[in-house]
N, C-alpha and C positions, 0 to 999 in steps of 0.2 A: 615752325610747324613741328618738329623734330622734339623740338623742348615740351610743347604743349601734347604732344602724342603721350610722350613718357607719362608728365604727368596725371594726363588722366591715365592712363594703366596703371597707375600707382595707388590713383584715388579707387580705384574698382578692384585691389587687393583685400577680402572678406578679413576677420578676423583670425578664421582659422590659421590662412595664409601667414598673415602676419604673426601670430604664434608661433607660428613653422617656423617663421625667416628667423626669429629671434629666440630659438630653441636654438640650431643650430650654429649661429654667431656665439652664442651659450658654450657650445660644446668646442667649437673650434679654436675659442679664447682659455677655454680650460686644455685643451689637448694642446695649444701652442707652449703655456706659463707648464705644463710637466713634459716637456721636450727641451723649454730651455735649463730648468731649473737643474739639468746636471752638471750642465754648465756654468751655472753662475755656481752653486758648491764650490765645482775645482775652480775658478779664477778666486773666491774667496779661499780657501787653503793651500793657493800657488804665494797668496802675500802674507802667511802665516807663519812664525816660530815653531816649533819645536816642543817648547814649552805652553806658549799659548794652547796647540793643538790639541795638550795631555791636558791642560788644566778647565778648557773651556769646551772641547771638541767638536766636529766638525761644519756644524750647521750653527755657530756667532761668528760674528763680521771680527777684523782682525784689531789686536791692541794698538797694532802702529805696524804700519807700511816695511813689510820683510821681504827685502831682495836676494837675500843672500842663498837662499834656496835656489833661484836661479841660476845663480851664479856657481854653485855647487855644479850644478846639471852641467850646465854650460864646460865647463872645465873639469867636470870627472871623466864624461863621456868621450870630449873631443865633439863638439856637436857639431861645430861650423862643417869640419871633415865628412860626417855622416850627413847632416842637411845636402851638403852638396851631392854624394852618393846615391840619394835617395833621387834629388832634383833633375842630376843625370840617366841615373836607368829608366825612372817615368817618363821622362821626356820622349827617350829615345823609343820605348815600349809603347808608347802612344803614338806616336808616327808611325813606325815601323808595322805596324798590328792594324794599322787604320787601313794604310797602302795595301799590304799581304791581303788583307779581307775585301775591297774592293778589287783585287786582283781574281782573287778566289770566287767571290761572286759574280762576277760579271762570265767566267767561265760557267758559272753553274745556272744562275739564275735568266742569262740572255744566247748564250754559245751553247744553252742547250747539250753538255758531254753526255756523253753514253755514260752510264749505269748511275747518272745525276743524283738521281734517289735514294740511293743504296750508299752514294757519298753524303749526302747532308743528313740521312738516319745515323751514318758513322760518326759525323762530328756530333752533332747532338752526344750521342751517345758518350764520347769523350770530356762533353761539357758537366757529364754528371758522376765523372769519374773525383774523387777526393783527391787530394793531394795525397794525404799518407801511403797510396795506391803508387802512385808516381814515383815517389822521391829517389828508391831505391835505382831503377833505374837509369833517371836522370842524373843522380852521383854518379853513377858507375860510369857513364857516359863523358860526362865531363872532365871524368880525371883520365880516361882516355886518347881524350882532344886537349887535353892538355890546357881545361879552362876550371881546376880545380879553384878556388878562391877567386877567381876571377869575374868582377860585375859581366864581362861579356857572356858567362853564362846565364845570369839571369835575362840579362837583356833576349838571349836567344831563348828561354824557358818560355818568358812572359812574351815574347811578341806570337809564340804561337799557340799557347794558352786563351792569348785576350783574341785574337784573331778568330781561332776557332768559333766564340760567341759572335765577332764581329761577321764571320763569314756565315754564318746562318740566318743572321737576323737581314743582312743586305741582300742577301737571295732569294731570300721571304720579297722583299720590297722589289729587285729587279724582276722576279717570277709573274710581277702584274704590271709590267712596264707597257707600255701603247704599243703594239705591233708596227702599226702604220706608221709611226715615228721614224721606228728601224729602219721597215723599208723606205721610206724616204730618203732617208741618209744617205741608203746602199744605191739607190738609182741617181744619186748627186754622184755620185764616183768615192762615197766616203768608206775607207780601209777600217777595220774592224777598230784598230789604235783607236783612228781619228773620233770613231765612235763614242769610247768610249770616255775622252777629253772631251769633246764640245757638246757632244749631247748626255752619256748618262751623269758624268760627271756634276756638272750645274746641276742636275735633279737630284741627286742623291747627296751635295753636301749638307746641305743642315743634316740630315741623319749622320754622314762620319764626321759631322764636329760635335755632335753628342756625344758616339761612341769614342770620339778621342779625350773629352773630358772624364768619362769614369773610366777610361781605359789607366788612364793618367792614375786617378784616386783609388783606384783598386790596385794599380801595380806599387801605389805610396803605401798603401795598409798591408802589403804581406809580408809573411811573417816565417813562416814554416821553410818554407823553402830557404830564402834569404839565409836564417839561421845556419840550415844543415850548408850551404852552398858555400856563404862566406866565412870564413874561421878566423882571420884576422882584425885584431882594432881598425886599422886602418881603410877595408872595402866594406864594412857592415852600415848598414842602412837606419835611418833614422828609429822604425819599429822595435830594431835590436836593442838599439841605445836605452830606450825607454824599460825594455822588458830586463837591463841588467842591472835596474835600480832597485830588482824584488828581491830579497834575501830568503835566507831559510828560516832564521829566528830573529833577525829585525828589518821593521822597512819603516823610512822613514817618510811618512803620509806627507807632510810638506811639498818635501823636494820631487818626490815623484807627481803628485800634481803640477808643479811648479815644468816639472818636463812632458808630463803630457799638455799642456797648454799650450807650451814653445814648438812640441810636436802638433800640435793640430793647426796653428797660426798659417802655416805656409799652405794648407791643405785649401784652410777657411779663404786667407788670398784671393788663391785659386778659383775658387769656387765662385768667390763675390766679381773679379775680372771680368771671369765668363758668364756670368749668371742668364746674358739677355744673350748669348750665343746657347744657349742650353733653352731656354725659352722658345727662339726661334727652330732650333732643330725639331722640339716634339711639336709644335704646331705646324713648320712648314714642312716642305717636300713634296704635296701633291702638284701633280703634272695641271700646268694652266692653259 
């Protein structure tokens, strides 16, 4: 019944309709092929010479399969070292920043504190502050505590950086939470804690495995801070590696493709693992 439903709705689609539907497949097919296509460029001049590059440039396919470029990146930078650095602070910055904001929201968005409003205009406000704002600062700070070069100061930067977003946006969501839910909780004998494990907790994960996924991808792509923070080969992060491929009078188009590629791979991963964990967050969460 189901099947024959559709297609009669199908068959009672006028022309216009169908114009429409195949305008738009139209346009989403062309907006897909110049989304990927800067992509497919850099994997074509990641397996390119040096020479081929100069003599054919950068939009022909390559003469013959060029690894060495890679292999440059691989071994000027020290990449394994900084892959791992990068793979470390993310990780932890995504946790830590998930936790802190459900922390932070459930105070504000369910616990109701006094001058609530006045707190979540403040963060806001902090979310639209620059970085170049900050940095000073946060240098000053760090070499105080005695975490100058040290990932733990990024790790402590970024989890209340990403947090800050996370704590506005989860308090937005607890702010319209079911009243009668609470109190029910609270007339079972259940302690504010208990609350906030068995009942808001199950409601609100598909939203913090979302924010934990670009929490992750946005703490892998910075860059500014990272730089001013770490000063050593040895604590600096995947984005650095890439950006000390650029010279003042030569760079060689290659091999920096060749490491942005190798820099985007672990991100891309990532991205593909969780992809139906990211799906279900922006559709799920409403209360059933």
């Amino acid at each position: 019944m189901a099947t024959v439903s559709i297609e009669k709705k199908s068959s009672q689609l006028t022309p216009k309709m169908n114009l429409q539907r195949w305008t738009l497949l139209v346009i989403l097919c062309i907006s897909a092929v110049l989304f990927i296509a800067p992509f497919i460029i850099m994997v074509i001049n990641a397996f390119k010479s040096p020479a081929d590059y100069s003599a054919n440039g950068p939009l022909s396919f390559p003469k013959e399969l060029y690894v060495d470029g890679l292999r440059s990146f691989w071994d000027r930078v020290q990449f394994g070292g900084k892959l791992w650095n990068s793979i470390w602070t993310s990780g932890i910055v995504a946790v830590l920043a998930v936790l802190l904001s459900l922390l932070n929201s459930y105070a504000l968005g369910i616990g109701r504190i006094k001058g609530r409003l006045s707190i979540v205009a403040l963060i806001l406000l902090a979310n639209m502050l620059p970085q170049e704002v900050l940095i000073y600062p946060l240098f000053t700070m760090a070499n105080t505590l005695g975490l100058n070069n040290s990932p733990w100061s990024i790790v402590i930067i970024f989890t209340v950086i990403q947090s800050a977003f996370g704590t506005y946006l989860l308090a937005s969501v607890m702010g319209t939470f079911p009243i009668a839910l609470l109190e029910a909780a609270r007339l079972d004998g259940a302690s504010r804690w208990r609350i906030l494990w068995q009942v808001v907790y199950p409601i609100v994960k598909p939203t913090m495995a979302v924010l934990m996924i670009f929490f992750f991808i946005w703490t892998w792509n910075e860059f500014f801070i990272p730089l001013v923070m770490l000063t050593t080969n040895d604590s600096q992060t995947v984005p650095i590696a890439l950006a000390s491929l650029q010279g003042d009078r030569m760079l060689d188009v290659p091999t920096l493709n060749a490491g942005a590629l190798v820099s985007l791979l672990p991100t891309l991963i990532f991205f593909l693992i969780f992809q139906r964990t990211l799906t279900r967050g922006v559709t799920a969460g409403a209360v059933k």
